[in-house]
N, C-alpha and C positions, 0 to 999 in steps of 0.2 A: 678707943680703937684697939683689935688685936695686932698684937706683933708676930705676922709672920712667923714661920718655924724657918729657923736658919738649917740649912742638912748640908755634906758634903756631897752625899749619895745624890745622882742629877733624878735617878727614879722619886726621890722620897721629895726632892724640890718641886720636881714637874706636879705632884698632887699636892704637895702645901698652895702651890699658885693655885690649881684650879681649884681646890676648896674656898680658896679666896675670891676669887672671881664669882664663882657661883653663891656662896653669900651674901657677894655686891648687888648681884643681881635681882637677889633673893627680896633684898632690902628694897631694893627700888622697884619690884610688883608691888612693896608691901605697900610703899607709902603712893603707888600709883593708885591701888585702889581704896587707897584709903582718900585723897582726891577726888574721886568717881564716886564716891561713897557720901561724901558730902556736897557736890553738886546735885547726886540727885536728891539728896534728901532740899535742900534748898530748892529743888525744879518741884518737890510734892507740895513744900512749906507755900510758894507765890502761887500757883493754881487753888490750894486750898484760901486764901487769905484772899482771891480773886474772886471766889463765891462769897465771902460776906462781901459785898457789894451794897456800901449804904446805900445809894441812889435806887439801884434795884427794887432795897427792900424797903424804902420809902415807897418808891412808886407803886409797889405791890399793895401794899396797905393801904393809901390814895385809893387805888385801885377796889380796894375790897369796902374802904367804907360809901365808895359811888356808889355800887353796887347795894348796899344794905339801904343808903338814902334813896335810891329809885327804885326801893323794896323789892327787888332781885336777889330775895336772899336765899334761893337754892344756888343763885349760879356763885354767890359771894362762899358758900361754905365749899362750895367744887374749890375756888381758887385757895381758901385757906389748905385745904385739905392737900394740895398740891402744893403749896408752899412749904407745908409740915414736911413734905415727902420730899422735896426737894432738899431743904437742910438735913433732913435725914440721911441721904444717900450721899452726899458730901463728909458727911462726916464718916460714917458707913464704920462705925466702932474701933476709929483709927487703925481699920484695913487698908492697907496699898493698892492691894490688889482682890478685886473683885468680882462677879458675874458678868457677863455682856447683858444678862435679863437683868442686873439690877442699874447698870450702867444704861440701858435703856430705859427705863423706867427714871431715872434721873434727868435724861432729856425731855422724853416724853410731859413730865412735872414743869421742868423749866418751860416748854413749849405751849403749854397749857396757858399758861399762867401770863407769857407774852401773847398770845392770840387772844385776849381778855382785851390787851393795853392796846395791840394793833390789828384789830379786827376785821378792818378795811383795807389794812395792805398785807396782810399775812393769811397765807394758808399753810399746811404742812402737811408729809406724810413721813411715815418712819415703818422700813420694810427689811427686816434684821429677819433673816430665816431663822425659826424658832427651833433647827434643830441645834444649832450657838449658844444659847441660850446656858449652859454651863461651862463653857469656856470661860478662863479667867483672865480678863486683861486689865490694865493699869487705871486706876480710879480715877474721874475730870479726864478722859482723853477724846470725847464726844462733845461735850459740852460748850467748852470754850470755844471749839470750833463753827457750832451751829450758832454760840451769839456773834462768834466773827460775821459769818452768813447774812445773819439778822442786820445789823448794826453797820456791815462795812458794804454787803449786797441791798440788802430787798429796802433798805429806808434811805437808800440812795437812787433808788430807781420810782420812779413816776406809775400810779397803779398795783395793781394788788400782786403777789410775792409768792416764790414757791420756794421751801426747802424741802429735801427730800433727804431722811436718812436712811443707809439701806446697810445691807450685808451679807457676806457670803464665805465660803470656806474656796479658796480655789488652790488645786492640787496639780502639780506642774505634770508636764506631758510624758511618761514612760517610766514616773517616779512615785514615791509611794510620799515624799514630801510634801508639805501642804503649808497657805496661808492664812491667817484670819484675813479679808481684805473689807475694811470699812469706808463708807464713803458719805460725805456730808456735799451737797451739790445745793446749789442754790439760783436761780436766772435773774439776779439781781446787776447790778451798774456792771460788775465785772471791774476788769484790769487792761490796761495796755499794757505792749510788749513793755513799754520800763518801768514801770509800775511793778509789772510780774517778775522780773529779773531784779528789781530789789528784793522782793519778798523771797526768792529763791534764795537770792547771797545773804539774808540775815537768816534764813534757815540753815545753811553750810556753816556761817561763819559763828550760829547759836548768838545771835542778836534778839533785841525785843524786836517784835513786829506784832498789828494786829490784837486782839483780845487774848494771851499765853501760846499764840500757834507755835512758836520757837522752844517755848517750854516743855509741849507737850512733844514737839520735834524731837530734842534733847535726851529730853525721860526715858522716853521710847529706845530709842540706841543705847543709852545707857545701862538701860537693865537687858536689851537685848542684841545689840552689836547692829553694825553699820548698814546692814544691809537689809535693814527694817526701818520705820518713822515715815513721815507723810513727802508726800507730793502733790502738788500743786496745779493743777490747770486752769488757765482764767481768759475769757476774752471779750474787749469791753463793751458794753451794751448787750451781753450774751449771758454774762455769769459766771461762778469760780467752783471749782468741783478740787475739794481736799479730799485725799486720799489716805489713809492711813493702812498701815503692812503690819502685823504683826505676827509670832508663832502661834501656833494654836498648844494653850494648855489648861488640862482640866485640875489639876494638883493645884 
């Protein structure tokens, strides 16, 4: 620890303190972001580590050898072919940050691939304006949320299932600012109000909920501050519509 400059002079005192001060300070961004620095890299590590999903990729391949035993074997090399693309864009040449076309394209794979396995209660569409399409947002931030959909909506609800991913640029009223605003919407069992108000308070308070929805909550703010990450609408027997906010950037 430095020791202070002792001075007689009260001018030559008054700036030994505020140089001290402002180094304390200095110290405590450092090791703040170095905290934020490591959460997030832990919030990319459990999303990534959430798509090797053994059960998944058992089921997948289950899946794919039904398919070649009931001699279906164009539809069996679509689902390989979208399983390859799928681990591919997860891993995405340990980039963070990626396209929305290729982060669409990793849903769309993942999607494919389930509408194989529930074919009877799933349908999808996915509706990303293509002029998005090079914007760069945060890698797994679609994904986990469309298997929350899957898994906690549409195979809790009785009859066939709709997810819908869409997207849009929206640019506030008499300003030249703008957001990415994505949306994962599903008409599946839904939520009651306390249902919904837990999922909110493990979002605030960065709790697990869900298939990573808190993780990608987290990520999201972390690398771009509070007043971006998802929100939540749910109401039950109606469906849950996750919203995610991001800045738009092409860099």
């Amino acid at each position: 620890m430095r020791e202070p400059i002792q001075a007689q002079e009260y001018e030559i005192q008054t700036l030994s303190d505020g140089f001290e001060d402002m180094v304390g300070r200095l110290n405590r961004l450092i090791e703040q972001n170095r905290m934020e620095q490591t959460r997030l890299r832990s919030a990319e590590l459990a999303l990534l580590q959430a798509q090797i999903n053994p059960h998944f990729l058992y089921n997948t391949l289950d899946a794919i050898v039904w398919l070649i035993e009931m001699e279906k074997n164009e539809q069996a090399v679509e689902m390989v072919t979208s399983l390859s693309s799928f681990f591919r864009s997860s891993l995405s040449n340990g980039q963070d940050i990626i396209s929305l076309r290729e982060e669409e394209q990793h849903v769309r794979s993942y999607l494919e691939i389930q509408q194989v396995r529930y074919k009877d209660i799933l349908e999808y569409e996915i509706a990303v304006e293509p002029e998005l399409g090079d914007y760069r947002i945060p890698k797994l931030t679609l994904q986990p949320l469309v298997e929350n959909a899957l898994y906690h909506g549409i195979k809790r609800k009785r009859g066939l299932g709709h997810i819908r991913v869409s997207g849009y640029l929206e640019k506030a009223e008499g300003s030249s600012a703008a957001t990415i605003v994505l949306k994962v919407e599903d008409n599946g069992a839904g939520m009651d109000e306390e249902r919904l108000g837990q999922v909110r308070a493990a979002l605030k308070h960065e709790q697990s909920i869900g298939f990573g929805i808190a993780t990608v909550h987290e990520r999201i703010q972390l690398m771009f501050g509070a007043e971006y990450g998802l929100l939540i609408e749910s109401r039950q027997g109606a469906g849950t519509c996750v919203t995610v906010r991001i800045p738009p950037r092409i860099d």
